[in-house]
N, CA, C and O of each residue as an XYZ file, in Angstrom:
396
protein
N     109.970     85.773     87.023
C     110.429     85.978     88.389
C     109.217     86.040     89.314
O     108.117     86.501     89.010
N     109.561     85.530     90.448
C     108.453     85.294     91.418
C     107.945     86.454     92.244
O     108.943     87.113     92.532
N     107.058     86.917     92.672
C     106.775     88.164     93.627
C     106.559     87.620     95.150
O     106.143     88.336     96.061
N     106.914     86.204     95.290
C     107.230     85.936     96.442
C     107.855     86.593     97.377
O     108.640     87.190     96.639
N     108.219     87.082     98.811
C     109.452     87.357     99.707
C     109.347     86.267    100.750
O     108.395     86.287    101.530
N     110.160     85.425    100.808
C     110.856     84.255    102.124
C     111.303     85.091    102.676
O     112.218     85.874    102.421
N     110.385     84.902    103.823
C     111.207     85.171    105.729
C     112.130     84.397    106.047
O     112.164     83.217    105.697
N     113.211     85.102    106.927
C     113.995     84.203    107.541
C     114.928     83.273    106.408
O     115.504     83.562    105.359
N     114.783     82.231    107.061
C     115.844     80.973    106.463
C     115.056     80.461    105.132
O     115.622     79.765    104.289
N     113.845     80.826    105.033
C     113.232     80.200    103.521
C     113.548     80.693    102.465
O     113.750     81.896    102.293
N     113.684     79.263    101.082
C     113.602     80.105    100.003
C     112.929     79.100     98.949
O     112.670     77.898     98.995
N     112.781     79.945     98.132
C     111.622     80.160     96.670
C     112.049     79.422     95.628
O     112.829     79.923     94.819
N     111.654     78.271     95.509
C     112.531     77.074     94.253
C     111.645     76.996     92.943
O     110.629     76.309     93.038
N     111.849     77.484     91.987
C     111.290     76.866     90.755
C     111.840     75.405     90.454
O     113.042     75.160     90.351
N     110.797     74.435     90.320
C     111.471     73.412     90.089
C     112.276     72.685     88.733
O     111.558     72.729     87.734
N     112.947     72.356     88.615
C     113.189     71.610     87.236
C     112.775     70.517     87.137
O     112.534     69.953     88.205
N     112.506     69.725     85.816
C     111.853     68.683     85.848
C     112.717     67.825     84.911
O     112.491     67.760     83.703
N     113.956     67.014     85.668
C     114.494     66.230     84.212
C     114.337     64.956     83.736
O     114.061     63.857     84.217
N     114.578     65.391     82.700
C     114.172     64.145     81.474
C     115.051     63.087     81.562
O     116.261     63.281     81.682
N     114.507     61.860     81.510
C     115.003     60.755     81.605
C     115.404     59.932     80.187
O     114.493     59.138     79.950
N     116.198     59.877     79.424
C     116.512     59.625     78.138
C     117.104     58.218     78.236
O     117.997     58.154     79.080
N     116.858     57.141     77.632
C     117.826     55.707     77.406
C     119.019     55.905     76.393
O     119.629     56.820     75.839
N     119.012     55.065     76.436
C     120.440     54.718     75.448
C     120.800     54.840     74.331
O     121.857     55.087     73.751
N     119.211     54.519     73.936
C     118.509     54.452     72.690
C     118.437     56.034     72.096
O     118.774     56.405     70.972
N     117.940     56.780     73.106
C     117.623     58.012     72.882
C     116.384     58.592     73.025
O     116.026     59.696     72.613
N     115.507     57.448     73.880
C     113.922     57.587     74.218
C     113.783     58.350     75.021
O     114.428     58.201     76.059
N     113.068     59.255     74.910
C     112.753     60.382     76.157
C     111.689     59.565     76.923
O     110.817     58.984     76.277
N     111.715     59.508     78.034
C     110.525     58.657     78.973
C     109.958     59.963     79.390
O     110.631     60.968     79.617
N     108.878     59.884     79.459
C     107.880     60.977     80.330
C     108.278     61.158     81.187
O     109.240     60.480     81.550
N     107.605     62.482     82.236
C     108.045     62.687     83.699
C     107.646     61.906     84.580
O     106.850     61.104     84.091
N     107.882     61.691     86.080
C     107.734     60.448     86.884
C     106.813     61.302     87.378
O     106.449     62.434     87.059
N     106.374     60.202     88.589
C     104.920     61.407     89.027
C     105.313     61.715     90.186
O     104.477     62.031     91.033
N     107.265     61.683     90.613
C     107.625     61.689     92.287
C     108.149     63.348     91.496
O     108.494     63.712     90.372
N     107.939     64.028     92.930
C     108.014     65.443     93.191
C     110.102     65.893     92.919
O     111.071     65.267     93.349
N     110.076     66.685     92.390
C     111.406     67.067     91.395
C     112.237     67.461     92.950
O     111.826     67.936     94.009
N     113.694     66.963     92.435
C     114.580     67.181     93.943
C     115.650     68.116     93.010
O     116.832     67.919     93.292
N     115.451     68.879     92.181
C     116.653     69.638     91.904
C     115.231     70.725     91.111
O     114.153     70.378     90.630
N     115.960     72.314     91.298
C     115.449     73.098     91.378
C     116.192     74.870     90.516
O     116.958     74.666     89.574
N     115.994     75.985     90.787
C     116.714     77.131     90.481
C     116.098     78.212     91.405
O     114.906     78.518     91.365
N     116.843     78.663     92.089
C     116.594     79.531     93.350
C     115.803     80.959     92.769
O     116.525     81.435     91.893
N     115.187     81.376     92.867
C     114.409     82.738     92.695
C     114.022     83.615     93.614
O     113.791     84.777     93.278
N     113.898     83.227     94.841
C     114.078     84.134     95.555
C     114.698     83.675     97.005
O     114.609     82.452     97.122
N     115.329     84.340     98.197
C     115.808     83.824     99.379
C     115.726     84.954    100.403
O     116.133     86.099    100.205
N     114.934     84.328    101.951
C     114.834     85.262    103.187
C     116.203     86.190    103.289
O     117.132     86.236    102.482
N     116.071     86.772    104.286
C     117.261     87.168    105.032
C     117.812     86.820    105.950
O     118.385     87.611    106.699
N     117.777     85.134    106.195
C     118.401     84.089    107.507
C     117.496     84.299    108.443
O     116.744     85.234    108.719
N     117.680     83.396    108.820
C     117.014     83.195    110.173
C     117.550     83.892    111.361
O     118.746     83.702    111.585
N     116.686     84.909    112.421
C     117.317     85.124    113.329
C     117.953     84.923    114.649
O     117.164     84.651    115.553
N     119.079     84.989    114.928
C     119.581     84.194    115.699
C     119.423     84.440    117.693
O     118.805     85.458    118.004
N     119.812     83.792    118.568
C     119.533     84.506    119.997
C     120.370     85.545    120.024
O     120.243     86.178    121.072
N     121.047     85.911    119.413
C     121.791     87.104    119.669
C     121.315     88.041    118.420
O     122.100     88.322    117.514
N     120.323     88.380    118.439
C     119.601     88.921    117.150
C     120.338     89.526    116.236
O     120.153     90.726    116.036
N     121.243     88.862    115.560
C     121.576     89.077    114.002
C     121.430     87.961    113.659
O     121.062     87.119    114.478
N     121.686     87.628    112.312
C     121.234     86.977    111.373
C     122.227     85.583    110.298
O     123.269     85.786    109.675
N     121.492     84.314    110.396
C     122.304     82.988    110.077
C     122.516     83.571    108.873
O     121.630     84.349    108.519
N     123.680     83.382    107.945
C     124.163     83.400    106.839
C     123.401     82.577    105.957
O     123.142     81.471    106.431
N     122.755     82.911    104.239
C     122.252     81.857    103.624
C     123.362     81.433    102.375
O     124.049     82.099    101.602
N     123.228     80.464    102.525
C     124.278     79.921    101.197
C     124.030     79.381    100.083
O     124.458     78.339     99.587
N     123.259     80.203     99.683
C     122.413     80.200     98.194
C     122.227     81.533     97.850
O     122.313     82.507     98.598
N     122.042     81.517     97.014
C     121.760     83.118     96.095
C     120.455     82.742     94.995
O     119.887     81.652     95.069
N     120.124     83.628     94.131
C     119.388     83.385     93.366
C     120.150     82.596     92.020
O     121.210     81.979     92.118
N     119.553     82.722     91.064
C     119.661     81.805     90.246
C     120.628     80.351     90.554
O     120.647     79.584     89.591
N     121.508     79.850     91.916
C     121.983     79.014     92.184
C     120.422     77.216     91.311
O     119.217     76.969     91.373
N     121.822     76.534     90.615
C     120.837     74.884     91.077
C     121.138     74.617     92.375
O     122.240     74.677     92.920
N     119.934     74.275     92.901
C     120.129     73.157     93.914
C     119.187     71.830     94.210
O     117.971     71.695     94.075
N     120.112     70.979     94.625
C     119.269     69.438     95.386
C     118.904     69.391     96.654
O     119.669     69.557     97.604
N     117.236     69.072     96.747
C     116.834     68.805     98.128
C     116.093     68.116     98.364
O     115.256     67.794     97.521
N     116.099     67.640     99.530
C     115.140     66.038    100.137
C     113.951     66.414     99.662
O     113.363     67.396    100.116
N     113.388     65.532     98.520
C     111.965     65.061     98.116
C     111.197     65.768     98.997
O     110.866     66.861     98.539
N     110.763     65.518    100.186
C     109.504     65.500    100.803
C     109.365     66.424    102.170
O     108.497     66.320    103.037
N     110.266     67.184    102.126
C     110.639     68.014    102.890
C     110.409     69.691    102.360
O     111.164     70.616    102.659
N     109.162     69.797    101.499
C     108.831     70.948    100.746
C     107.198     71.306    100.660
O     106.305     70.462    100.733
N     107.021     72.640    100.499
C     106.014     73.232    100.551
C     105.525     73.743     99.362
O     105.858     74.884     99.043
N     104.686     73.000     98.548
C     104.251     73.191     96.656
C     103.195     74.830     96.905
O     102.379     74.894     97.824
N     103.372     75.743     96.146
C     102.771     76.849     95.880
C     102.323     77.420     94.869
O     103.252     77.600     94.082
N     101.161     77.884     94.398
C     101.054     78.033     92.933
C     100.229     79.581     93.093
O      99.219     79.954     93.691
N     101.249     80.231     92.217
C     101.030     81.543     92.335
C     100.736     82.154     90.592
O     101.272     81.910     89.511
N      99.906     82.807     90.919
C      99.244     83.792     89.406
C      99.962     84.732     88.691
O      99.676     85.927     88.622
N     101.216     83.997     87.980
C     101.170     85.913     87.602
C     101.358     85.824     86.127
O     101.679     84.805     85.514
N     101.081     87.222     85.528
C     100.291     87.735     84.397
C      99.411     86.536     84.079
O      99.829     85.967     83.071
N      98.457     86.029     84.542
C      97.478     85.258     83.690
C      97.492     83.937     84.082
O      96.393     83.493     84.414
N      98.723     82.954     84.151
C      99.787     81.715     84.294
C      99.858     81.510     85.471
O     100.192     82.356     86.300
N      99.462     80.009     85.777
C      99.586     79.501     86.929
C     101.180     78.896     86.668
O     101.491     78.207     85.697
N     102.104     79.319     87.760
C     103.312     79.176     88.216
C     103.855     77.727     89.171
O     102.920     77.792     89.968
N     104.220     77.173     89.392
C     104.662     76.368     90.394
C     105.606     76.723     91.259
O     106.588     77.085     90.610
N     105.822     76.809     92.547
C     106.927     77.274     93.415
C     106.866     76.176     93.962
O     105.884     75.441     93.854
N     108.324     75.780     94.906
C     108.937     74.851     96.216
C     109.066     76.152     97.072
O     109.562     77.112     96.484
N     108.726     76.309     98.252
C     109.223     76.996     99.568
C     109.773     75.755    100.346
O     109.111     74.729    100.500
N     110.746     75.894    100.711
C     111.843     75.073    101.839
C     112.993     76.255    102.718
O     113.467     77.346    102.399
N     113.118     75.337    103.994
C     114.204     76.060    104.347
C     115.281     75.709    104.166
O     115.335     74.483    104.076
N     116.198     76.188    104.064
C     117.533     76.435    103.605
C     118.031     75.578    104.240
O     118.875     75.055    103.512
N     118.005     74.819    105.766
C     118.457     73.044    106.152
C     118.257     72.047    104.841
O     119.272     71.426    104.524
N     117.059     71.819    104.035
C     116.396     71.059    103.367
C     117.334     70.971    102.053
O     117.348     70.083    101.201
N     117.915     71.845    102.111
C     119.010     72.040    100.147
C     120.128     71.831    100.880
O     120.671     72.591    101.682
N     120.711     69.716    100.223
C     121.285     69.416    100.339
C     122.987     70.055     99.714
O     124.057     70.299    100.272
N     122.449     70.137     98.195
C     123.515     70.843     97.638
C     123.212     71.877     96.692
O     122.063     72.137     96.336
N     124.516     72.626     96.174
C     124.105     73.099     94.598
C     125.030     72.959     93.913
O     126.036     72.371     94.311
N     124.924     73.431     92.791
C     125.641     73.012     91.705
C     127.260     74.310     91.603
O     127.170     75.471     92.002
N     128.389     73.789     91.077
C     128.944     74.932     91.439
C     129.435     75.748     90.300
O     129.973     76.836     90.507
């Protein structure tokens, strides 16, 4: 688990990385384009609005979700020892999740 906290509308994506298998049953290596499906670990508390309360987020933690390639912020954070990989995006950017 991440010791990240997202402000606002951001949140904290571990990415997944999936495997591409043929027909055959060949596992192909990973591609070298940046992973669009993910597992939520951590999420702001919305963004605040002009009437200062707060946009609803529609994700939770452990949710999958899909989001636009290139519309993300790569982070690599230390913990116990292990370099980590994070996605930070805002919550516009996650097209879907899984249900």
């Amino acid at each position: 688990m991440t010791k990240l906290i997202p402000l606002e509308d951001h949140i904290v994506v571990k990415p997944m990385n999936e495997e591409t298998t043929t027909k055959s049953g060949i596992i192909l290596p990973e591609s070298k384009e940046k992973p669009s499906k993910g597992k939520v670990v951590a999420v702001g508390n919305g963004k605040i609005l002009e009437n200062w309360s707060r946009a609803p987020i529609d994700v939770k933690i452990w949710d999958i979700v899909y989001f636009a390639k290139y519309s993300i912020d790569e982070l690599e954070v230390d913990e116990d020892g292990k370099k980590e990989k994070y996605l930070v995006m805002k919550q516009s950017y996650i097209m879907a999740k899984e249900g």
